[in-house]
C-alpha positions in Angstrom: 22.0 -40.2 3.7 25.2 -39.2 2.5 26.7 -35.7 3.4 29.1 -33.8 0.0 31.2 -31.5 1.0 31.8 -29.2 -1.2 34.3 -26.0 -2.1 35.0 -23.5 -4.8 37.7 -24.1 -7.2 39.6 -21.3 -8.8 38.3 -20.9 -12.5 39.4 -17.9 -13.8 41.3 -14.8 -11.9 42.1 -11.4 -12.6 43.5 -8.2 -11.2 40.3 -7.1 -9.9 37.7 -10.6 -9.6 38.0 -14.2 -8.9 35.7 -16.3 -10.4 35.1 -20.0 -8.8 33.1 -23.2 -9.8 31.3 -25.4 -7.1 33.6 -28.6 -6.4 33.6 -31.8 -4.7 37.0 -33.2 -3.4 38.2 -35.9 -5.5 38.9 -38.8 -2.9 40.5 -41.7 -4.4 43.4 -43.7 -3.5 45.8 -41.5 -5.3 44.1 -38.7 -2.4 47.3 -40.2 0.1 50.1 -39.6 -2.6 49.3 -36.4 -4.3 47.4 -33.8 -2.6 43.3 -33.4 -3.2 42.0 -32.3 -6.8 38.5 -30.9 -6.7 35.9 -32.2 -9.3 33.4 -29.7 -10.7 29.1 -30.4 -9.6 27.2 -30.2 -12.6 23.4 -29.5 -11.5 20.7 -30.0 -13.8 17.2 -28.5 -13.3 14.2 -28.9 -16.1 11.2 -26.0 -16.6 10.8 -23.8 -19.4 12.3 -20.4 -19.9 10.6 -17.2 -18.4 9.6 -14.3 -20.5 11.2 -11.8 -17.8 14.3 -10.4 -18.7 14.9 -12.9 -21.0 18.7 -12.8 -23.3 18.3 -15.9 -25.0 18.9 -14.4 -28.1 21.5 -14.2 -30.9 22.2 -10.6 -29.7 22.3 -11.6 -25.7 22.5 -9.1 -23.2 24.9 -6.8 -24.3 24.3 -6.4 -28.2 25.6 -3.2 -28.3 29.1 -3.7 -26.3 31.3 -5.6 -28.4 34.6 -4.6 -25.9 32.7 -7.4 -23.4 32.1 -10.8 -24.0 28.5 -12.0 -25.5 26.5 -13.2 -23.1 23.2 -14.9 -22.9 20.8 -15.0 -20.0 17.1 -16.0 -19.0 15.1 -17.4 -15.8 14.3 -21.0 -15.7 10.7 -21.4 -14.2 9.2 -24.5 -13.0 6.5 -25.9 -15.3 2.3 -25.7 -15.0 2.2 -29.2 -13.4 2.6 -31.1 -10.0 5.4 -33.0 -11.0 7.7 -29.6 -12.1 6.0 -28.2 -8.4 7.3 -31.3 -6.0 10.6 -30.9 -7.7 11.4 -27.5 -7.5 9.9 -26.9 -3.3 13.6 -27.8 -2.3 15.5 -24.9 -4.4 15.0 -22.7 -1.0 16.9 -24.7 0.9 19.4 -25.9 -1.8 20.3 -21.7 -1.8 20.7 -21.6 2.0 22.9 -24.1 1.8 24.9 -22.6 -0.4 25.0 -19.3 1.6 25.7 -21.6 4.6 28.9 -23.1 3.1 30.4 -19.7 3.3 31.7 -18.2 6.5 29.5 -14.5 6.5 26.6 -15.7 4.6 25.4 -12.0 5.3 27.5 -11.2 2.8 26.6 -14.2 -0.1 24.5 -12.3 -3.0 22.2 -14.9 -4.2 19.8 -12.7 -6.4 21.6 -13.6 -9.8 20.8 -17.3 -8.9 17.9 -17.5 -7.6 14.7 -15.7 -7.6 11.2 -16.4 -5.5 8.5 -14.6 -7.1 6.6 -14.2 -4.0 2.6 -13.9 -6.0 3.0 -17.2 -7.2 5.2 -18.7 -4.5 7.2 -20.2 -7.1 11.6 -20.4 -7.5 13.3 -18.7 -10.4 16.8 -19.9 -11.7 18.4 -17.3 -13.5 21.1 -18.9 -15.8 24.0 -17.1 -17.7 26.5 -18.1 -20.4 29.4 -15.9 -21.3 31.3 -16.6 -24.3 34.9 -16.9 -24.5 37.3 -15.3 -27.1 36.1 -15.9 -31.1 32.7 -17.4 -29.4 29.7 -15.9 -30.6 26.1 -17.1 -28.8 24.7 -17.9 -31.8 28.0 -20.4 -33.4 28.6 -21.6 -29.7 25.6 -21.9 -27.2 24.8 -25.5 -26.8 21.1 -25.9 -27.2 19.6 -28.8 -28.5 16.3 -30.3 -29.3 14.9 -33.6 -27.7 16.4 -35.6 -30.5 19.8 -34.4 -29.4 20.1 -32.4 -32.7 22.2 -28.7 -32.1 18.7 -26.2 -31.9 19.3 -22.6 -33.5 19.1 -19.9 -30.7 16.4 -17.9 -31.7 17.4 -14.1 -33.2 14.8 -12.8 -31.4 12.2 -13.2 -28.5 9.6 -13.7 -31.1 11.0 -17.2 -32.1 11.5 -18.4 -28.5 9.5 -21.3 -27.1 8.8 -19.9 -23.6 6.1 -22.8 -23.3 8.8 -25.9 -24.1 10.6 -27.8 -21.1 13.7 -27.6 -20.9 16.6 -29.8 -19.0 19.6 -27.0 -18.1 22.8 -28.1 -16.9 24.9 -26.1 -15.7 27.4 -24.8 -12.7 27.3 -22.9 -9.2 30.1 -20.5 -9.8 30.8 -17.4 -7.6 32.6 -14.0 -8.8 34.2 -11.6 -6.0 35.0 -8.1 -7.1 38.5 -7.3 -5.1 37.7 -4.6 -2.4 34.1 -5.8 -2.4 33.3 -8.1 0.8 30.4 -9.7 -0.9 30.2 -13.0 -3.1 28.2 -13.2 -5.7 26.2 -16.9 -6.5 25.5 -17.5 -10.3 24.2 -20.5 -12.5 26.7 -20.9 -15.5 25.1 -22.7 -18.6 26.9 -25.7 -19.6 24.0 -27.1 -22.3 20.5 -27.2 -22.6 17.8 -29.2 -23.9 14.7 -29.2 -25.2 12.2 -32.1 -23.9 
């Protein structure tokens, strides 16, 4: 079994937050010259997109800020079958370990990742993508059908397939407020497919 170590690379900072991506170190030979790059993890998990708070929309989550970036969000479920099941039991201890890599995981808010809805005994993944300047959810999400072929995000929950599977990939970043001692986990969309 191998062991990754891994660490949080700066991605974006501000006055007020810092926002890091999960990394790996890059060890190659180069490693002894120059000093360690870190390598962003791309995860990818597949179940089909909850009807709960659901922002997977042309209008996202904040349709009526335009000041703020557009962002889309939703909860990725597992699916209504064994297969979906065995695959997602290990998402509690994938989160721990997360909160474990910190030093006060007291302080490491993981309820914008993950989600247990304790009824069902089932894990939620809640996943987010903010657009960048000039990007619009609808022109720039990447979501695609299972032929590969760019999918229109729907206008409205009406037109989305909440029963489809769905491979996500996407990254474990973290945001820290400044004068705010917690971290915050999130899963930031990368692309999606429909399969």
């Amino acid at each position: 079994m191998h062991v990754i170590t891994i660490s949080f690379g700066d991605l974006k900072r501000s006055k007020s937050t810092v926002h890091r991506i999960c990394c790996i170190p890059n060890i190659t030979i180069n490693t002894l010259i120059r000093p360690r790059t870190k390598v962003p993890l791309f995860f990818t998990a597949t179940g089909q997109i909850s009807p709960r708070n659901c922002y997977l929309t042309q209008g996202g989550w904040f349709p009526t800020y335009r000041e703020m970036p557009e962002i889309a969000s939703f909860w990725l479920e597992e699916r209504p079958n064994l297969a979906s099941r065995l695959n997602w039991l290990g998402m509690g201890k994938t989160v721990k370990a997360f909160k474990d890599h910190f030093d006060s995981p007291h302080l490491v808010d993981t309820s914008h990742l993950c989600d247990l809805d304790a009824d069902a005994n089932k894990y939620r993944l809640q996943i987010v993508w903010e657009a960048n300047p000039c990007q619009t959810i609808a022109r720039s999400l990447c979501m695609y059908d299972h032929t590969g072929a760019r999918q229109q995000v729907p206008k409205s929950l009406d037109e989305a397939d909440f029963d489809a599977a769905y491979e996500v990939v996407f990254t474990v970043d973290y945001m820290k407020e400044e004068g705010d001692a917690s971290i915050v986990l999130f899963a930031s969309l990368l692309r999606m497919f429909k399969v």
